[in-house]
C-alpha positions in Angstrom: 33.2 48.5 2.1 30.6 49.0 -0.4 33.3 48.3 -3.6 34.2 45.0 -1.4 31.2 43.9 -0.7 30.6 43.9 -5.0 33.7 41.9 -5.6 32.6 39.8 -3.4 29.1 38.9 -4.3 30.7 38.6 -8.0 32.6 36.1 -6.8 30.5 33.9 -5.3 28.6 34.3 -8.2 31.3 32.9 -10.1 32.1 30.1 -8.0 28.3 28.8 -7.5 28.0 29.3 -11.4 30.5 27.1 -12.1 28.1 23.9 -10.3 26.6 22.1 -13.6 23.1 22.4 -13.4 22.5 22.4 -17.3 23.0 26.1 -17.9 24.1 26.9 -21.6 26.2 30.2 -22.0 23.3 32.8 -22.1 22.2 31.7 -19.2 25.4 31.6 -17.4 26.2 35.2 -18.8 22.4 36.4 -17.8 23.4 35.1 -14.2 26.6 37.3 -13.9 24.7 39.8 -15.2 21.8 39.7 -13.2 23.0 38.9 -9.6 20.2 40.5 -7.7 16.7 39.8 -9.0 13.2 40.5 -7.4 10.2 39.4 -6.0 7.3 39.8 -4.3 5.2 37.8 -1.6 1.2 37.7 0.1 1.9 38.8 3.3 -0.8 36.4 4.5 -0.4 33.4 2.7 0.4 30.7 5.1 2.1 28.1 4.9 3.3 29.2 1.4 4.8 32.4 1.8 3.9 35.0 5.1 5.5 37.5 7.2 6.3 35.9 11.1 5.6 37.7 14.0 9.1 38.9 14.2 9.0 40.4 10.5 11.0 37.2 8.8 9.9 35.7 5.4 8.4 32.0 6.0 6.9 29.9 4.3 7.5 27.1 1.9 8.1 28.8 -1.2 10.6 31.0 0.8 12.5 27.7 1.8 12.5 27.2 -2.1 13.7 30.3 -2.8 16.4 29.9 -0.5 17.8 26.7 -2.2 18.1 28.2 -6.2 19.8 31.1 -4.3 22.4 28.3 -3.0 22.2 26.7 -6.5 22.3 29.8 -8.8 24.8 32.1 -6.7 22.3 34.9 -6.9 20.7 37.3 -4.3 16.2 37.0 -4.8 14.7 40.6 -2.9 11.8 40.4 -1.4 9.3 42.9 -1.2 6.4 42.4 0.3 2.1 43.6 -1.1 -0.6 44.4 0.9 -2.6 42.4 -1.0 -2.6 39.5 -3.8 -4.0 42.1 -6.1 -0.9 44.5 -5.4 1.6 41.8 -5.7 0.0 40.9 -9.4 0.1 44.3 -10.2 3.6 44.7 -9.5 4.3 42.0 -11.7 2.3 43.1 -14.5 4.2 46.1 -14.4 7.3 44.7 -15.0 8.5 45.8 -11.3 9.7 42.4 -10.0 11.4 39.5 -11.9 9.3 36.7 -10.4 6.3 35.4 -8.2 7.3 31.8 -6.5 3.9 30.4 -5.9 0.7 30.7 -8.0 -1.5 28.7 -9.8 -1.0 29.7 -14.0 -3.7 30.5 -15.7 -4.8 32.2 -19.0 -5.2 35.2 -17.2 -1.5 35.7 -15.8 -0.3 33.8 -18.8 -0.3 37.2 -20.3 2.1 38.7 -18.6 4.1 35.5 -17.1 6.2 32.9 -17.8 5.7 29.5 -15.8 7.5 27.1 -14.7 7.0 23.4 -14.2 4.5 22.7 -11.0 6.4 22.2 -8.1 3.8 21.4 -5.4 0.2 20.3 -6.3 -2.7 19.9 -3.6 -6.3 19.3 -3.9 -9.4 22.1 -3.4 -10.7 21.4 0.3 -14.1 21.8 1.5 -14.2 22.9 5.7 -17.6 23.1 7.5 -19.0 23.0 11.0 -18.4 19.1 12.8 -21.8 18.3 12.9 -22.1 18.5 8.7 -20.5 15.7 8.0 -19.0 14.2 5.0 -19.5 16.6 1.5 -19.5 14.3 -1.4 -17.6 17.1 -3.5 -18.5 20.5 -4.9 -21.6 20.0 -6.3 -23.7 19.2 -2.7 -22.5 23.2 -1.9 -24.8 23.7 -4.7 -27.8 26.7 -3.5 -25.1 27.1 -0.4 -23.3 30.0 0.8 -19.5 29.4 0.3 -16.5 31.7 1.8 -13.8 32.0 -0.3 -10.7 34.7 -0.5 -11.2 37.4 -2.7 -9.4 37.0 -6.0 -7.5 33.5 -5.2 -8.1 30.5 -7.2 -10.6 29.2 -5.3 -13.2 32.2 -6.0 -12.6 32.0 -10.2 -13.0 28.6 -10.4 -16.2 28.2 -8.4 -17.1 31.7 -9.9 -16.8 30.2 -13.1 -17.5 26.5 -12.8 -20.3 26.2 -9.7 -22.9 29.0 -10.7 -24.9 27.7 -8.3 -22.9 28.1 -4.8 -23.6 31.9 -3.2 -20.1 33.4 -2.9 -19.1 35.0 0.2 -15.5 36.8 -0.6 -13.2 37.8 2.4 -9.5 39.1 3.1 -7.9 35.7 4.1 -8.3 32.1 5.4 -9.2 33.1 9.0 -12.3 35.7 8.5 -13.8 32.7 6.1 -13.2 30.0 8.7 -14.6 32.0 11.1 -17.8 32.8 9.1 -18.1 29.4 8.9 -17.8 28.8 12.9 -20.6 31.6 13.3 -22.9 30.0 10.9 -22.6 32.8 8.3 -21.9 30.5 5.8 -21.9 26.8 5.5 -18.9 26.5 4.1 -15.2 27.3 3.4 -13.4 26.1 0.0 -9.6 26.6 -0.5 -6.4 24.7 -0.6 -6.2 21.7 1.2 -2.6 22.6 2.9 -3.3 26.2 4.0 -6.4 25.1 5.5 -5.0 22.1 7.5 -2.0 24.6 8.4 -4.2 27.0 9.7 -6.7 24.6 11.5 -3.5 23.1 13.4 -1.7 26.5 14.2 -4.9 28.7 14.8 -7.3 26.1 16.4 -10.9 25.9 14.6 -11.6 22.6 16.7 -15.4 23.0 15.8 -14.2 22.9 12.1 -13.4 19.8 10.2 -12.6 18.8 6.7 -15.5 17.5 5.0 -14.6 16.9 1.7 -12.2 17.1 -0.9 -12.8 18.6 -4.7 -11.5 16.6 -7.9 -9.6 20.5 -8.7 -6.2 20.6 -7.9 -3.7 23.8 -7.1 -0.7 23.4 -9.5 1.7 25.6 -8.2 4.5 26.9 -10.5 6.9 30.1 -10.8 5.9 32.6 -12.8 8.6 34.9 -14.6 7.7 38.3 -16.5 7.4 37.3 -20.0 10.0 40.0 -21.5 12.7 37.6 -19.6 11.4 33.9 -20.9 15.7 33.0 -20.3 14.7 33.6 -16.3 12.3 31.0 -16.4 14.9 28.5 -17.9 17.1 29.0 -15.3 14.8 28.8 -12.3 13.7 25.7 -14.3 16.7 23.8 -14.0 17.5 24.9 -10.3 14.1 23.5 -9.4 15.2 20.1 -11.0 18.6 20.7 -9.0 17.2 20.6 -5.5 17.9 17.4 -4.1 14.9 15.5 -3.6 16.0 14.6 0.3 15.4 18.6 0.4 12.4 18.5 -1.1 10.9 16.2 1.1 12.5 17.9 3.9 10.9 20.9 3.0 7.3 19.4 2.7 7.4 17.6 5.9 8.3 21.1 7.9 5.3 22.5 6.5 2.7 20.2 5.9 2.6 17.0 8.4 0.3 14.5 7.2 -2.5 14.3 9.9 -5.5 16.1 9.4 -9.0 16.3 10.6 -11.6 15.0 7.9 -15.4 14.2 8.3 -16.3 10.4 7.8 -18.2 9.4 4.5 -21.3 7.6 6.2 -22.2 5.7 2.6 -18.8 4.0 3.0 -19.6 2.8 6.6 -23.2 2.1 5.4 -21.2 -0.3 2.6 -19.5 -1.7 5.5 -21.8 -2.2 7.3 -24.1 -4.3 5.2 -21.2 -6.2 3.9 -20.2 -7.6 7.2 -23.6 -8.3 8.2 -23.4 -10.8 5.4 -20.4 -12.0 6.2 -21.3 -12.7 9.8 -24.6 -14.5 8.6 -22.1 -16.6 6.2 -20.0 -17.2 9.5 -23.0 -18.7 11.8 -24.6 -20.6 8.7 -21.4 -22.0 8.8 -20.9 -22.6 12.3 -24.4 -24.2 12.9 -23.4 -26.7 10.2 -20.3 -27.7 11.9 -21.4 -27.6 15.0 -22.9 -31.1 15.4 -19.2 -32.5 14.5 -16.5 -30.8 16.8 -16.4 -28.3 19.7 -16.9 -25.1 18.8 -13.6 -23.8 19.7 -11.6 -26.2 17.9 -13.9 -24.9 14.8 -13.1 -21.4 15.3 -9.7 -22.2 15.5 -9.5 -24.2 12.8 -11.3 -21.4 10.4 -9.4 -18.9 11.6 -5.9 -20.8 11.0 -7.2 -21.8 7.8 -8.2 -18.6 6.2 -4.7 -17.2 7.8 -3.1 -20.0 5.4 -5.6 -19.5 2.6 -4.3 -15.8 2.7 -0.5 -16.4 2.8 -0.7 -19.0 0.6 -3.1 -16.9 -2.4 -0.2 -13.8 -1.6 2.9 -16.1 -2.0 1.2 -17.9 -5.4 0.4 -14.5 -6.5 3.8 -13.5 -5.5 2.4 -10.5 -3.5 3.7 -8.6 -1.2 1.7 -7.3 1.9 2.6 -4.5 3.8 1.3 -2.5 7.2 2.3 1.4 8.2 1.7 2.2 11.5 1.7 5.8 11.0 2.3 7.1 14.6 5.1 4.2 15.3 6.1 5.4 11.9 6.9 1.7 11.3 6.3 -0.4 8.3 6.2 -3.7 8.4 5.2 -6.6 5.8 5.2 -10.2 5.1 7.5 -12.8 3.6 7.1 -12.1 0.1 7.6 -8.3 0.9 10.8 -9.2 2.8 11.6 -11.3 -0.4 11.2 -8.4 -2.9 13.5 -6.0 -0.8 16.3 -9.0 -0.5 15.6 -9.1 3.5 14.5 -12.2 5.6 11.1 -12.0 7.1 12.1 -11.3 10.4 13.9 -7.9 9.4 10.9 -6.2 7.7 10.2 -4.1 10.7 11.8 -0.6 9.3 11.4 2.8 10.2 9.6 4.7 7.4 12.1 7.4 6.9 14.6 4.9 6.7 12.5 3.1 4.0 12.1 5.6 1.8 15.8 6.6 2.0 17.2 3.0 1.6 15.1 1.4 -0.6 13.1 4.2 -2.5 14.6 5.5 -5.9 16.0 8.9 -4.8 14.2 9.7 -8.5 10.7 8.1 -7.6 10.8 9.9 -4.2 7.7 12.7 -5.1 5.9 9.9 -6.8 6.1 8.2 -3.4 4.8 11.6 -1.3 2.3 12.1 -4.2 0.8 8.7 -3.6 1.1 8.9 0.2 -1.0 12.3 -0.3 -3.5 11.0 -2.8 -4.1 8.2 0.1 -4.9 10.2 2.5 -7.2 12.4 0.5 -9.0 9.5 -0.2 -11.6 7.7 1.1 -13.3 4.6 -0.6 -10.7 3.5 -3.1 -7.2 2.0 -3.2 -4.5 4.3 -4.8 -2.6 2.7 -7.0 1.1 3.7 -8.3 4.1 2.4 -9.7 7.5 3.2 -8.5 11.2 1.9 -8.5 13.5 0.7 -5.6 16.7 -0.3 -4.5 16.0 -4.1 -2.8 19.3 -4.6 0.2 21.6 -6.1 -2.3 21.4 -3.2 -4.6 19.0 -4.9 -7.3 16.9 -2.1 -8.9 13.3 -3.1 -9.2 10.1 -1.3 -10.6 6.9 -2.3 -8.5 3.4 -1.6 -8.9 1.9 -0.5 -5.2 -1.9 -0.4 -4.2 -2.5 1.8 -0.9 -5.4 3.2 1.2 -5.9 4.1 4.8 -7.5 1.1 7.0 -7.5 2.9 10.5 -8.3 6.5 12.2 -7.9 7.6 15.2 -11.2 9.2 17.8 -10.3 12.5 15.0 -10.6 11.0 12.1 -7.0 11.0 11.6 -5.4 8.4 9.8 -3.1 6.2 12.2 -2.7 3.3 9.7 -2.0 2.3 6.2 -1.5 -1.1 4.3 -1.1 -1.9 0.7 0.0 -4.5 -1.5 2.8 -4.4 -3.7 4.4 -6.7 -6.7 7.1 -6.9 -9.1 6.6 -5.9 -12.8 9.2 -8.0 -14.3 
């Protein structure tokens, strides 16, 4: 059974070896023979890589690892640490091949090879409701911090932010919940563990406060006395459809979140539209002696609804609106024009957007942006990005986003932007 079960397994080897991926001949020949290769997870790392309560391997970098076995025709072990420290050590002694999800740095670029970043999310800071908005790292400044022993989190802030009083713990839930009894007034970690945690775990006193300019690059990291290894997992990265990809990111990390409200951009607000209403009734007292005040405020608003579709259409801009919970996005006549659609057909599910008309290339440039809106909060984000207009027509557009509408949770419910052609 044992002798079958070989030939087998060499086979399929064979077969999936055979895909074109880009391997040259070493790397084909170190694939036949290297079929099984190891690694080695956090036990406690959701939503990256964990153990579930019936003793299966989750987590997104799992789901990874489970395509480039598809792709590469290889078996990856898994064996699991009771701690990060354990699962670096293993790797520095050469005992497994590869770790699928850390963030390089000169430290473990001694004794790893990376690969390319494959997922990227910002530092996050979580503190009691009644905080409010954090305007970044440096107001945490003569402030105790949680943070998990040894992840990335504790040597940047240990190495950047003297200032901030360190509280290390075991994992993501014993900081949160220092945080909930007042231990500490804050919690700092990745962005997309925390909001995985605070949807699957509860924390509804906590909220996201505020959100660091670091960023978590995550990579694969390959024992350096097999730099070929790296090569390969390289190109079965690239390989992963990007339909997958997306798939993949949408299991783990849905895009609504809990964040406090920056009170100096309502302030800004605030005071702009009180100037804007003491424009309106200037304006309304001088028109008031000439016409019914209804007709006026019809008029203006007709007018400035003109004004506006005219300025787009001699810009040749394209305005659009996402309704995030309808998940429909819809957009005016210059929008419909750049896709080839009339104007009464821009009324498209967003999956179905971003399968039809996005670039199947541009596709993470597209999540990336949709993640860099909702992270922020005063600014449009701006990007530029190709796609596929109803007739076929590639076009490259430049696109300028940013949330316009939370819901009672601070979640964002809406999204426009503005979009236009570079010819």
């Amino acid at each position: 059974m044992i002798k079958f079960f070989s030939i087998f397994l060499l086979l399929h080897v064979y077969l999936f070896a055979t895909v074109d991926i880009g391997l040259n001949k070493k790397e084909k020949q170190w694939l036949k023979e290297h079929p099984f290769i190891t690694t080695a997870i956090d036990n406690n790392y959701a939503p990256f890589e964990f153990i579930d309560e019936n003793g299966g391997f989750k987590g997104i970098a799992i789901d990874y690892i489970k395509e480039i076995e598809k792709i590469l025709g290889i078996k990856i072990n898994i064996v699991t640490a009771k701690s990060w420290n354990e699962v670096t050590d293993l790797a520095k002694n050469k005992s497994i091949d590869i770790l699928s999800c850390l963030v390089k740095t000169s430290e473990r670029a001694k004794y790893l090879k990376f690969t390319k970043p494959y997922l990227s999310f910002p530092m996050a800071i979580v503190t009691n409701k009644t905080i409010g908005y954090v305007n970044g790292l440096k107001e945490l400044n003569g402030k105790t911090v949680a943070v998990i022993n040894e992840y990335m989190a504790d040597q940047y802030l240990k190495e950047y932010n003297k200032n901030i009083f360190l509280v290390r713990t075991k994992d993501l839930t014993q900081g949160l919940e220092l945080v909930v009894s007042g231990k500490t007034f804050a919690y700092v970690g990745n962005l997309s563990q925390i909001t995985y945690s605070l949807q699957e775990n509860g924390f509804d006193n906590l909220a996201i406060a505020g959100v660091a300019k670091y960023r978590f690059n995550y990579a694969m990291g390959v024992r350096d006395d097999e730099p070929i290894l790296r090569d390969i997992l390289q190109k079965s990265i690239d390989a992963i459809p990007n339909g997958i990809k997306e798939s993949i990111y949408c299991k783990w990390f849905p895009p609504l979140y809990q964040q406090a409200i920056d009170y100096t951009l309502v302030w800004k607000i605030s005071i702009f539209s009180f100037f804007i209403i003491l424009i309106f009734i200037y304006w309304m007292y001088r028109l008031k002696s000439e016409i019914k005040k209804r007709k006026l405020i019809e008029k203006r608003l007709t007018r400035n609804k003109e004004w506006l579709t005219c300025s787009l259409k001699s810009a040749n801009i394209g305005a659009w609106d996402w309704d995030i919970i309808q998940r429909v996005i819809t957009g005016n006549s210059v929008f419909a024009k750049i896709l080839d659609l009339e104007e009464e057909e821009v009324s498209i599910q967003i999956d179905q957007f971003k399968k039809e008309f996005i670039h199947k290339d541009d596709l993470q440039t597209i999540l990336k942006h949709q993640e860099d809106c909702f992270s922020s909060t005063d600014e449009f984000c701006k990007t530029t990005f190709r796609l596929i207009t109803k007739k076929g027509i590639l076009k490259t557009v430049e696109s300028r986003s940013r949330i316009f509408k939370y819901d009672e949770y601070n979640n964002p419910t809406r999204m426009i932007g503005f979009i236009k052609e570079i010819k």
